[in-house]
C-alpha positions in Angstrom: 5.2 -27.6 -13.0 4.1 -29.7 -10.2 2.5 -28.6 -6.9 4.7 -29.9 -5.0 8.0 -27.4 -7.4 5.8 -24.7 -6.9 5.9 -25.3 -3.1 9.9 -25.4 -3.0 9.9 -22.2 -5.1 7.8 -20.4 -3.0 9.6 -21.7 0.3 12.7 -21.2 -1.6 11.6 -17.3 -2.1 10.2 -17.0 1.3 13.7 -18.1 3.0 15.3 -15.7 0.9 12.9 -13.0 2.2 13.8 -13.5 5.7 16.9 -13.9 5.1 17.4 -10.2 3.9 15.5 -9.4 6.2 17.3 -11.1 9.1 20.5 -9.2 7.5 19.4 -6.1 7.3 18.3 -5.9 10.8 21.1 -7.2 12.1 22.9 -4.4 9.9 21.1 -1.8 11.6 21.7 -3.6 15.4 25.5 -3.1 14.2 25.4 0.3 13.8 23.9 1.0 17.0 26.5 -1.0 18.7 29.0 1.5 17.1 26.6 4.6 18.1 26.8 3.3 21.5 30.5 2.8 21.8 31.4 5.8 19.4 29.1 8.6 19.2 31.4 10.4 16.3 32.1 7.3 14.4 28.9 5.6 14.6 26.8 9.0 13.6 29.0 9.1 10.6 27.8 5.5 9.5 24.4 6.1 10.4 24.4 9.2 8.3 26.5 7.6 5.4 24.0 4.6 5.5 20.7 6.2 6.0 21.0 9.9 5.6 20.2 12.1 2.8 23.3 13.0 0.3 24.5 16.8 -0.2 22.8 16.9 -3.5 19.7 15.4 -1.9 16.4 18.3 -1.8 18.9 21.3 -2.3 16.0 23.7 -1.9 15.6 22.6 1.6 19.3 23.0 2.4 19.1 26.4 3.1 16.3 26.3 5.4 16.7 26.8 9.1 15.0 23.5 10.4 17.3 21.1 7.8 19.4 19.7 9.9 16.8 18.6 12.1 14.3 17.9 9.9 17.2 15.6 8.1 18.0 13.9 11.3 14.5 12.8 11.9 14.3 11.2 8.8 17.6 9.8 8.9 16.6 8.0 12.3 13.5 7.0 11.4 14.8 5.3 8.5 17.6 3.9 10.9 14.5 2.2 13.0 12.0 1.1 10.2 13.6 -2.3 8.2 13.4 -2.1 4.4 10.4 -4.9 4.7 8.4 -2.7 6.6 8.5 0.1 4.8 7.8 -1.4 1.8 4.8 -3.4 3.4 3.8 0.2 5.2 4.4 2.0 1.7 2.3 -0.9 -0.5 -1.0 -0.5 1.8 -0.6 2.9 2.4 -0.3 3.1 -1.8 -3.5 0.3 -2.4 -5.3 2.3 0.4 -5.3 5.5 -1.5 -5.9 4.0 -5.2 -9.1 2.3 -3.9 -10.6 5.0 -1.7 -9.8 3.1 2.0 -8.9 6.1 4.6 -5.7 4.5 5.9 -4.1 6.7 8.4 -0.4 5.2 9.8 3.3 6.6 9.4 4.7 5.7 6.1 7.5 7.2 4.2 11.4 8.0 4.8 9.8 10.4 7.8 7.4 7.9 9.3 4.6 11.0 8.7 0.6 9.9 9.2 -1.6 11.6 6.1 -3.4 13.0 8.5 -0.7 14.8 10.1 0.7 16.2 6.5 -2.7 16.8 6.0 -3.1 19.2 8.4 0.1 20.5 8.8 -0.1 21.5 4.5 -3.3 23.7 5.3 -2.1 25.3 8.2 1.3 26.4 6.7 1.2 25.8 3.1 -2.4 26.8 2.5 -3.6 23.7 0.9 -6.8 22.4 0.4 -8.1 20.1 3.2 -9.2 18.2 0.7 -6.2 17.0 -0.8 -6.5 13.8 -2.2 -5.1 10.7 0.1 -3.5 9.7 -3.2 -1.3 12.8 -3.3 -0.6 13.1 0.4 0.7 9.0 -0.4 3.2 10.3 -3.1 4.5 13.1 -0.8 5.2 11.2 1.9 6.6 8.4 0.5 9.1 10.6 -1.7 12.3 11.6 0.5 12.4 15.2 -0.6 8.3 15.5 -0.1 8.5 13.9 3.5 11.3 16.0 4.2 9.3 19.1 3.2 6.4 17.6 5.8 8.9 16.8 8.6 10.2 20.9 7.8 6.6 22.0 8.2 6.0 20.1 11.5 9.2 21.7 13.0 7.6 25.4 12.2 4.5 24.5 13.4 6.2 23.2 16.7 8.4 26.4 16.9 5.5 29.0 16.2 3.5 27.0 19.3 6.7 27.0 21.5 9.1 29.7 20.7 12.1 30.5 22.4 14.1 28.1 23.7 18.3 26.6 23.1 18.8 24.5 20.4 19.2 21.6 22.6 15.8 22.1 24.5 14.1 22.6 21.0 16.1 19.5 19.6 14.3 17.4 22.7 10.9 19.2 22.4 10.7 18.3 18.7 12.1 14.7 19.0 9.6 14.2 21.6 6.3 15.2 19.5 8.1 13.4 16.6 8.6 10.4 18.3 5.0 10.1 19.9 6.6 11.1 23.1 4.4 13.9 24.2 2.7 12.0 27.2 5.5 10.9 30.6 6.3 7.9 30.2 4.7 4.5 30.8 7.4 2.4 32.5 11.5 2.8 32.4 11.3 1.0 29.1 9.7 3.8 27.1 11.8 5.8 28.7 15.4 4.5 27.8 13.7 4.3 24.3 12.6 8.0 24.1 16.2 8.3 25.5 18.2 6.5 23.2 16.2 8.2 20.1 17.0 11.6 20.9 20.6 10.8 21.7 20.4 9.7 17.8 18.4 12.6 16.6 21.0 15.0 18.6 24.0 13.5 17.2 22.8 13.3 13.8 21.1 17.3 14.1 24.9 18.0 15.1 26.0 16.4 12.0 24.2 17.8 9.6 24.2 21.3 10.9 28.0 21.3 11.4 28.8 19.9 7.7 26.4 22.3 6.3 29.1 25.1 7.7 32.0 23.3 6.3 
């Protein structure tokens, strides 16, 4: 095959790429539209299109931080594309196979290593020196980051008890989100805003269909 077929294969590949990708986000625009119009109706089609099914980690189910922990993940998969998780999920994979300390959110719960790292020993007790490898696979599996995303919750409780779910449903969407300082400018605020009016809505979701 010529240089010059090999060109148009890859640029024909390439267009595709974006164009999937241009889809997808536009997918995910949609559905905030509807949020933003409909809280009811567009948490429904968040949940139906990112969220975790009924027969999803049923050991977790149970467990008085699910319906949080669920709704973090189901946002955070809301506001990562597919191509950057997989781009996030393929270094954060080659990092750990060839000994590079990567440390930056991957997985369906956007959760640093180092963060699952610690948050294992503390409440798990786990070695510290758990392999980067193994901390990978968690993450990156929905039912493992969902286990992580459970553990952060306790460990934000147990520093901060007390409290109404809707104060503790801000308080842990704040540290989630990276939050934790006041904001810089009205921008970061309408965003830290606008994602815990999503994690809310969803929380409700989950918690109310787990009493159905």
């Amino acid at each position: 095959m010529s240089c010059w077929r090999w060109f148009a294969c890859i640029a024909v590949c390439l267009a595709a790429l974006v164009a999937m990708h241009l889809y997808d986000l536009g997918e995910r625009q949609a559905l905030l539209r509807q949020f933003a119009s409909d809280r009811g109706k567009g948490t429904d089609q968040i949940v139906e299109r990112y969220g975790l099914l009924p027969d999803q980690c049923p050991s977790e189910q149970h467990g008085e931080f699910y319906p949080l922990a669920a709704a973090l993940l189901t946002v955070e998969q809301l506001a990562t594309s597919r191509f950057e998780a997989a781009v996030r999920a393929g270094l954060a994979q080659a990092a750990a196979a060839t000994g590079i300390g990567a440390d930056f959110s991957i997985g369906p719960g956007r959760i640093k290593p180092s963060t699952a790292r610690r948050l294992m020993k503390d409440h798990e007790g786990a070695d510290e020196r758990t392999s980067d490898g193994v901390l990978t696979r968690r993450l990156l599996d929905r039912c493992g980051s969902l286990q992580v995303a459970i553990l952060l919750l306790e460990d934000i409780r147990s520093r901060s008890p007390g409290g109404t779910d809707f104060s503790f449903v801000r308080r842990a969407a704040t540290v989630y989100n990276g939050q934790s300082e006041p904001g810089t400018s009205l921008r970061a605020d309408i965003a830290a805003q606008i994602y815990f009016d999503l994690v809310y809505n969803v929380f409700q979701h989950y918690r109310f269909a787990r009493r159905a």
